[in-house]
N, C-alpha and C positions, 0 to 999 in steps of 0.2 A: 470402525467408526468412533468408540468408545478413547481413541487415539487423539482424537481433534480435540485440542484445547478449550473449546466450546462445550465439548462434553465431558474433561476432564472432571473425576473425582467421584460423578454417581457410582454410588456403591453397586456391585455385583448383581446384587439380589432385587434392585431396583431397576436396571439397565431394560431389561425384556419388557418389564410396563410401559417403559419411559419411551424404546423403541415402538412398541404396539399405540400410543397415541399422537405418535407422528403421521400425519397424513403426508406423503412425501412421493416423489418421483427421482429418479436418477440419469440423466443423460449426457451423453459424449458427444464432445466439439472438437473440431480439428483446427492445427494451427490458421490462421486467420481468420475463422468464422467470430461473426459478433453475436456477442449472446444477449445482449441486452441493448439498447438504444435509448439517450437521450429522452427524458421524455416521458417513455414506456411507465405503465404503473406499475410500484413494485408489490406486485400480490404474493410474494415468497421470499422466504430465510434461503439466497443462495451460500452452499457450501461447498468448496471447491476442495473435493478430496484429491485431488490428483493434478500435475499439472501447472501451468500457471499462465495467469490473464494479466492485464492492463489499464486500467482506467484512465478515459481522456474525458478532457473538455473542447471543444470543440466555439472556437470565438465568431468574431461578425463576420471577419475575415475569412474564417475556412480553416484555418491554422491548429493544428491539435497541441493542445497543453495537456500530457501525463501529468499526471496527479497520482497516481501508484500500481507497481508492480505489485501481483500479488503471488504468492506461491505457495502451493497445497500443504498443509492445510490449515486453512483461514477460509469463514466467511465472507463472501463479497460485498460492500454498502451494507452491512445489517442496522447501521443506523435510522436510516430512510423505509422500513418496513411497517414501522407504527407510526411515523408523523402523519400530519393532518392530509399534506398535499404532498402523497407519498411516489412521487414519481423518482425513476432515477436523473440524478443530475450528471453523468456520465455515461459516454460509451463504454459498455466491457467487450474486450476485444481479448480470444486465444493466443497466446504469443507460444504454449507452448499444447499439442494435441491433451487435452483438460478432461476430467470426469465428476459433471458438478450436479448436485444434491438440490432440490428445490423442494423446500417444507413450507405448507402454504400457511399464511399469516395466522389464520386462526386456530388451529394446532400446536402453532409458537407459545401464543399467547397464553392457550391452557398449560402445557406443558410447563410455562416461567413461574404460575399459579399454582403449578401442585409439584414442581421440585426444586428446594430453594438450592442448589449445587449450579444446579442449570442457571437460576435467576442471578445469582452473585457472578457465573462466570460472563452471560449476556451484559451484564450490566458493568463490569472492567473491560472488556472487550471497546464495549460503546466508549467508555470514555478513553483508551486508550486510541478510538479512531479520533476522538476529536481532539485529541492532542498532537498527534498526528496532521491534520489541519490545521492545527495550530501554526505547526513550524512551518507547513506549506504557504501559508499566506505572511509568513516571518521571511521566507525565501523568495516570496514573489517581490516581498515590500525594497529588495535589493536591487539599486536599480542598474547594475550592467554585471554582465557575465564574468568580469573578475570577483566580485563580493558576490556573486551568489555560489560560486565555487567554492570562494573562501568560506562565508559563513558554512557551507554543505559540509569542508573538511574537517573545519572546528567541531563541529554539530559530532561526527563519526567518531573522532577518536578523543572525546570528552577530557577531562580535566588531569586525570591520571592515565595518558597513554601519550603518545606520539606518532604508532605506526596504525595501518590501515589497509585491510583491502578492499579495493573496489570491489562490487558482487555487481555493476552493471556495466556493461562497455562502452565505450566512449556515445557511439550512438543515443543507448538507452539513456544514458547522462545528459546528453546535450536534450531528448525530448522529455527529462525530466523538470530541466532549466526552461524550455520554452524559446532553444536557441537553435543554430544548427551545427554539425559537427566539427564542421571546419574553424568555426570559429571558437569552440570548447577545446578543440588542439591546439591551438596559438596560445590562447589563455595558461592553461596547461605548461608550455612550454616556456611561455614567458618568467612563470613562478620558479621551474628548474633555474633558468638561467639568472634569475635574481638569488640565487643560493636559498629560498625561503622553503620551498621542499626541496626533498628527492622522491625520483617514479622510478619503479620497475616494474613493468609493465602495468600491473594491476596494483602493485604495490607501493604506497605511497608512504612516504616517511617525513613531518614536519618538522623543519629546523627551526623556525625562527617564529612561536607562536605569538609572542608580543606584539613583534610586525603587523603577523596576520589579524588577527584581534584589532590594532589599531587601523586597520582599512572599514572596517565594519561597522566601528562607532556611528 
């Protein structure tokens, strides 16, 4: 447990206390069950030790927009735990058979109160989710499936690199973009054939970042 980056750094001698005032439960989900719904109050610190889930949205339409893969181990929404109108604003769905930790809020709370290891790693956490969101709504603001590929592959292989592996498959990709697959493989292909990347399979390599960059502006 002592593994998860969220508990990262309590010392030793501290850990058994720290464990002993978690009020907590643990339970296993199979791939496709939902664990949480739209909606739902979020009365617990989900911690997904094992495994890995999905977060959508869900529009007027019907249409699901992923919003993020998650993979053990990571908290699920722990932003949403102590807001006012603490509901989840996503479905979390198993993509992969999961084993996740539910610490109920008020336990969290003492816990952040008497170990500040705990409170500094909660609170880089938090704000790394909402940077994270950040870029999500910097990729939704793209308005067609070529720029928001492009911006996603800038985004990945940053200032100092050129190559890249995809870690989601085309699928996962096109329901990250809010598109569908077939149309994320033409895009795809269109970039090979303009020499602006190269793919192998998962492998992506940019040729021509100025190009790409100048679609974006």
């Amino acid at each position: 447990m002592f593994s998860i980056p969220l508990f990262s750094g309590i010392q030793a001698d501290k850990q058994g206390p720290f464990l002993a005032g978690l009020d907590y439960s643990v339970s296993s989900f199979k791939k496709g069950e939902i664990v949480v719904r739209a909606g739902d109050l979020c009365k617990h610190l989900y911690l997904l030790l094992s495994g890995k889930v999905k977060t959508e949205m869900i529009d007027r339409s019907g249409a699901a927009l992923r919003i993020e893969t998650i993979a053990a181990s990571r908290p699920i929404a722990s932003a949403f735990v102590f807001g006012e109108n603490n509901r989840f604003p996503v479905n979390v769905t198993v993509l992969e058979d999961s084993v996740i930790m539910m610490v109920t809020r008020d336990s969290v709370m003492l816990s952040l109160l008497n170990n500040e290891v705990f409170l500094k790693n909660f609170l880089q956490f938090s704000a790394s989710c909402m940077l994270c969101l950040t870029d999500k709504l910097r990729l939704l603001s793209c308005k067609t499936i070529r720029t928001r590929l492009i911006f996603y592959l800038l985004e990945r292989v940053g200032n100092n690199s050129s190559d890249l592996i995809l870690e989601e498959t085309q699928q996962e990709l096109a329901d990250h973009f809010g598109v569908t697959r077939p149309a994320l493989a033409k895009v795809l292909y269109e970039l090979v054939e303009e020499g602006l990347i190269m793919q192998d399979r998962r492998q992506i390599r940019i040729l021509d970042k100025q190009a790409l960059r100048r679609e974006i502006l």
